[in-house]
C-alpha positions as CSV (number, residue, x, y, z in Angstrom):
1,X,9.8,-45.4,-18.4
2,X,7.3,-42.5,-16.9
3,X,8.4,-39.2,-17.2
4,X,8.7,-37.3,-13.7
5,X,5.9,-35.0,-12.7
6,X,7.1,-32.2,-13.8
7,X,7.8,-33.5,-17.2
8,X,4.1,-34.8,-17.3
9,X,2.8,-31.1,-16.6
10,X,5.6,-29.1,-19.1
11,X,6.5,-31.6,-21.2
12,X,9.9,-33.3,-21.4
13,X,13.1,-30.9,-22.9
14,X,13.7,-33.4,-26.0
15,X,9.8,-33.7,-26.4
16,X,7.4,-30.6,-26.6
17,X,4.9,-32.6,-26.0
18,X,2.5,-32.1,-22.9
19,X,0.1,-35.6,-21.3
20,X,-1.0,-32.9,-18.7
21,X,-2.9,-29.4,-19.2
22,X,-4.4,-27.2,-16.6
23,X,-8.9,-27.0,-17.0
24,X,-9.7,-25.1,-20.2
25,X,-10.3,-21.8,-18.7
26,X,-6.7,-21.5,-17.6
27,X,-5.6,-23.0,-20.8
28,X,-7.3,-20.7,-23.0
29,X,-7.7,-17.5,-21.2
30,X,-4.3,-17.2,-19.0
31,X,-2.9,-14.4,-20.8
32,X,-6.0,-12.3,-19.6
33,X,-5.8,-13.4,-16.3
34,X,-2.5,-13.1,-15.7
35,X,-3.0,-9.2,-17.1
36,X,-5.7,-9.0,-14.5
37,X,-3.7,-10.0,-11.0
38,X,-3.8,-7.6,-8.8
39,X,-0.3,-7.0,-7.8
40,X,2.5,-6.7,-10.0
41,X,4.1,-9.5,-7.7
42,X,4.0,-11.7,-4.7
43,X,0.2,-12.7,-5.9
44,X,-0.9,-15.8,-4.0
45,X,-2.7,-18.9,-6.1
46,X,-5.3,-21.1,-4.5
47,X,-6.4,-24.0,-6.3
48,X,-9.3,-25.3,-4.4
49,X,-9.7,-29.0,-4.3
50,X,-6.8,-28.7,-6.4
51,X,-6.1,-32.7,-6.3
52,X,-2.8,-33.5,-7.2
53,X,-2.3,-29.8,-8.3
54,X,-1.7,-29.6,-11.6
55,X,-3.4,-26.1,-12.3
56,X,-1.6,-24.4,-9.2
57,X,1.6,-26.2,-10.6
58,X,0.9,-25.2,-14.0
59,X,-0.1,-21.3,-13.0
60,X,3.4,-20.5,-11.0
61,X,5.3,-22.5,-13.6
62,X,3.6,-20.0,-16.5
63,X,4.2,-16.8,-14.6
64,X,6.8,-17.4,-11.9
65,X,8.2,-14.0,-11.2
66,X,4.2,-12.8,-10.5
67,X,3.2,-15.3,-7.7
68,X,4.9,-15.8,-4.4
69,X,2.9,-19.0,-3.5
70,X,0.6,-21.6,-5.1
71,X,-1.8,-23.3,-2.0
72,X,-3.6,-26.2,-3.2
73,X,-6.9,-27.7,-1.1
74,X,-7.6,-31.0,-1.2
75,X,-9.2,-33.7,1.3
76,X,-7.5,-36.6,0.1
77,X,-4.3,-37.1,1.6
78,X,-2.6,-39.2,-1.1
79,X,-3.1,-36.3,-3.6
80,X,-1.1,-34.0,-1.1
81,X,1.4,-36.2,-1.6
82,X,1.2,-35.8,-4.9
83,X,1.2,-32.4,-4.6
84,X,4.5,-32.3,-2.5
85,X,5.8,-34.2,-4.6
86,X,5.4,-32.0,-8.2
87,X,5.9,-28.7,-5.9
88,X,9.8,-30.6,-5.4
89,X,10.2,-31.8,-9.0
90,X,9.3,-28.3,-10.2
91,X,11.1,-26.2,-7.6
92,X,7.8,-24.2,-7.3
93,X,6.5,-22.4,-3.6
94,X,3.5,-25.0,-3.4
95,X,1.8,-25.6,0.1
96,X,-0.7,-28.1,1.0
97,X,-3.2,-27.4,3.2
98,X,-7.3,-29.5,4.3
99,X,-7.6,-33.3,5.9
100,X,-11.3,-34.9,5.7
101,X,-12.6,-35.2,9.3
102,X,-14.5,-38.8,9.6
103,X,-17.6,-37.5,8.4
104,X,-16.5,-36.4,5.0
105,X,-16.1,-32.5,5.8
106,X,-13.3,-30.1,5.4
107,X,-11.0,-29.1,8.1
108,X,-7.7,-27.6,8.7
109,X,-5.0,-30.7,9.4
110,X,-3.9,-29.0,12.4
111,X,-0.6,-28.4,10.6
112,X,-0.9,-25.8,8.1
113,X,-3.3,-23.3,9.7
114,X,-4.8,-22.0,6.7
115,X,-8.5,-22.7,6.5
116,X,-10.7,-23.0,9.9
117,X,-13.6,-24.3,9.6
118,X,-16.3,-22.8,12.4
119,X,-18.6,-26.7,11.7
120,X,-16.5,-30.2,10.8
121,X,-20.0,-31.5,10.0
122,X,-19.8,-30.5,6.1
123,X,-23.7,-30.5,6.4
124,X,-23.9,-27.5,8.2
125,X,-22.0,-24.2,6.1
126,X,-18.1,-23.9,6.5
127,X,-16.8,-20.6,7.4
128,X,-13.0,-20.1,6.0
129,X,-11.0,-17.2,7.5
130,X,-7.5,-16.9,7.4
131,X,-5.8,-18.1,4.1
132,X,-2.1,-16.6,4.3
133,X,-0.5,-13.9,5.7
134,X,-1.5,-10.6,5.3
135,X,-3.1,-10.6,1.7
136,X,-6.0,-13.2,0.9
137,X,-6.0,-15.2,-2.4
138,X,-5.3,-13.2,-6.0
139,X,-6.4,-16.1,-7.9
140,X,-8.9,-18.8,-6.2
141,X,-9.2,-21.5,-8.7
142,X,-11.7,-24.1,-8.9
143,X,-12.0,-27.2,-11.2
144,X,-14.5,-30.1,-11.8
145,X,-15.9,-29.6,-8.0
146,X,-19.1,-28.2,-6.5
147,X,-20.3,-27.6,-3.2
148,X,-22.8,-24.4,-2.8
149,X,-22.4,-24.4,0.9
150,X,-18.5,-23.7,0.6
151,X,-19.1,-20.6,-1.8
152,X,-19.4,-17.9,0.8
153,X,-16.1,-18.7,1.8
154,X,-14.8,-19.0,-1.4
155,X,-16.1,-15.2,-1.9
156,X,-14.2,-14.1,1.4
157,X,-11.1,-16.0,0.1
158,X,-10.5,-13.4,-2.8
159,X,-8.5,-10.4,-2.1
160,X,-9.5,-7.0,-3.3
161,X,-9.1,-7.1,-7.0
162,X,-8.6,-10.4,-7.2
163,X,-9.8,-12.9,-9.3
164,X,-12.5,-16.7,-9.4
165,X,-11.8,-19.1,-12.1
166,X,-14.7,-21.6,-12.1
167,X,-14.5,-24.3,-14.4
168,X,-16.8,-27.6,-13.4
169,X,-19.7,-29.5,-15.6
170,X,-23.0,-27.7,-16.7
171,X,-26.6,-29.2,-16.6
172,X,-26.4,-31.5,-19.8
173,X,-23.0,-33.3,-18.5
174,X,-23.9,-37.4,-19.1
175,X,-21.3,-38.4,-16.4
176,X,-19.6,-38.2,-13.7
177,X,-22.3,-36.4,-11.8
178,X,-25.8,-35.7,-11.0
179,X,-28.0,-32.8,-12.3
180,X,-27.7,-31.2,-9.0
181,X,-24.4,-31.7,-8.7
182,X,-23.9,-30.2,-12.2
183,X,-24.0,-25.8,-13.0
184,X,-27.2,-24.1,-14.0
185,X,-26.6,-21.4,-16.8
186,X,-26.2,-18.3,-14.6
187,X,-25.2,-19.7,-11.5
188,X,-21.9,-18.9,-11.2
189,X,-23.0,-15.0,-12.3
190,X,-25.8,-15.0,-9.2
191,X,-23.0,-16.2,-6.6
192,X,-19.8,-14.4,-7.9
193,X,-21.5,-10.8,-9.5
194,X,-22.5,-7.8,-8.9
195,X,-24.7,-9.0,-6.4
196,X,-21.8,-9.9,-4.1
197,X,-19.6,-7.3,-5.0
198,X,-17.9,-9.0,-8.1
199,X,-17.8,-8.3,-11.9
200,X,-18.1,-10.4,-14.4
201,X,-14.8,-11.0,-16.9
202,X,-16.5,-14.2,-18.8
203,X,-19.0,-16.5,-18.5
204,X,-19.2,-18.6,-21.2
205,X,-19.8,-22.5,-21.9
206,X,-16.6,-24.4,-23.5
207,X,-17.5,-28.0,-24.7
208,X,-14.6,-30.8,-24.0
209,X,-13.7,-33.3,-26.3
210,X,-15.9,-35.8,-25.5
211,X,-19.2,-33.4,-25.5
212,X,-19.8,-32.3,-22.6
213,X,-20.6,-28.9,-21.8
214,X,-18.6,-27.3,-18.8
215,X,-18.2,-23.2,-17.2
216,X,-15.5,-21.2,-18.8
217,X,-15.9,-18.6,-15.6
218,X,-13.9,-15.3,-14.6
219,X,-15.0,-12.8,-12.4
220,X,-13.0,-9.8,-10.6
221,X,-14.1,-8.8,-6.6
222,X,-14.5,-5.4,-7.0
223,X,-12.9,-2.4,-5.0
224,X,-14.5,-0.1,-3.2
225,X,-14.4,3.3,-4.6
226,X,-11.5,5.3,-3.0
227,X,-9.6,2.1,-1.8
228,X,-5.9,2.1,-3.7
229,X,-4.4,-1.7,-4.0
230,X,-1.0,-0.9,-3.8
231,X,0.7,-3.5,-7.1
C-alpha cells in the first residue's frame, strides 16, 4: 500500500523514514532561514512553480507557529490538485493560485486573485502585483525552474526583509535542460543583490547525487534605512 501524502513528505509515525525532501537549500540551510524571517509570526511562504508543493508543505510543516500561509504557483492544474490534496492530509494553510492560458503563459485562474499578469503572452514580460493581503511574500521559494522574464516580479514579490531561495541546475547540468535554460555562476547575485536592493546570505554550488551541479541561493531584500518592520 502507498503511504498518504503527508506520510510521503514526514515520514510515516512507525517508520522515520522520509521518500520526499524539500530542494537542498531548504534541506540544509532551514535553520538559518527560518532565523532570518522577518516577522516573528504570520510570515507568508510562496513556492513558485511549487508543483505538487512539497517545499511549501514541508516549510509550514517545519515551523508551523511562524507562517500563517504557504501559496504554491503552478501552471499545471493536476499538480494543484495535488497540492489541495497534501494541504488536507497535512492540515496546513496552503492555497493554490496560476492556470496556463492557451499559449503556455502564466495568469491568474480568475479564482484566486493573487498574481495579475499585465501580458498572457508569456513572450512579452509578466508584471505580478498583488500576492496576499497587506504584507507581500517572506519567503519566495523557487526550485528546478527558470524563466528570466518572470524575475522582476519575483523581486517585487518579496516583502521588506524578506527572503529568495533559488535552487535550479547550473551550466554543467547533462539533463533535463539546455545551457540557456541552465544558471551562469553569478547570475542569481546580478538579479537578486545589491544591485536591486538585496544582500546576499549564500551563493554557493551543492552537487546532487547524481553529479550535477545546482544553486544553493539566499538572499535578504534589504530595508531602507529608518524603515522599522514591525515582527
Amino acid at each position: 500500500n502507498l503511504p498518504d501524502s503527508h506520510d510521503l513528505v514526514f515520514g510515516a509515525p512507525e517508520s522515520p523514514e522520509v521518500i520526499w525532501h524539500p530542494n537542498p537549500v531548504l534541506l540544509e540551510h532551514w535553520d538559518s532561514i527560518e532565523s532570518m524571517l522577518p516577522f516573528s509570526e504570520g510570515n507568508v511562504f510562496v513556492d513558485f512553480a511549487s508543483g505538487c508543493g512539497r517545499d511549501v508543505a514541508w516549510a509550514l510543516k517545519k515551523s508551523r507557529s511562524r507562517f500563517s500561509l504557504g501559496i504554491g504557483l503552478e501552471k499545471r492544474t493536476n499538480q494543484l490538485l495535488n497540492l489541495e490534496i497534501l494541504g488536507e492530509q497535512c492540515g496546513l494553510p496552503v492555497q493554490m493560485a496560476w492556470a496556463a492560458d492557451a499559449k503556455g503563459g502564466w495568469t491568474s485562474d480568475g479564482n484566486v486573485p493573487l498574481l495579475v499578469g499585465a501580458q498572457v503572452d508569456c513572450r512579452d514580460e509578466v508584471a505580478v502585483t498583488a500576492v496576499v493581503p497587506k504584507q507581500k511574500a517572506s519567503v519566495v521559494n523557487v526550485a528546478r525552474f527558470k524563466d528570466v522574464r518572470l524575475w522582476p516580479s519575483l523581486r517585487r514579490l518579496v516583502c521588506m526583509g524578506g527572503l529568495i531561495v533559488y535552487h535550479h541546475f547550473m551550466v554543467g547540468s547533462f539533463r533535463p535542460f539546455s545551457e540557456a535554460q541552465c544558471l551562469r555562476p553569478g547570475e542569481l547575485e546580478a538579479e537578486f543583490g545589491p544591485d536591486h536592493g538585496f544582500e546576499v546570505i549564500f551563493d554557493k554550488v551543492h552537487v546532487i547525487a547524481d553529479g550535477r551541479p545546482t544553486s544553493s541561493f539566499c538572499a535578504r531584500k534589504m530595508v531602507p534605512a529608518g524603515l522599522e518592520i514591525h515582527t
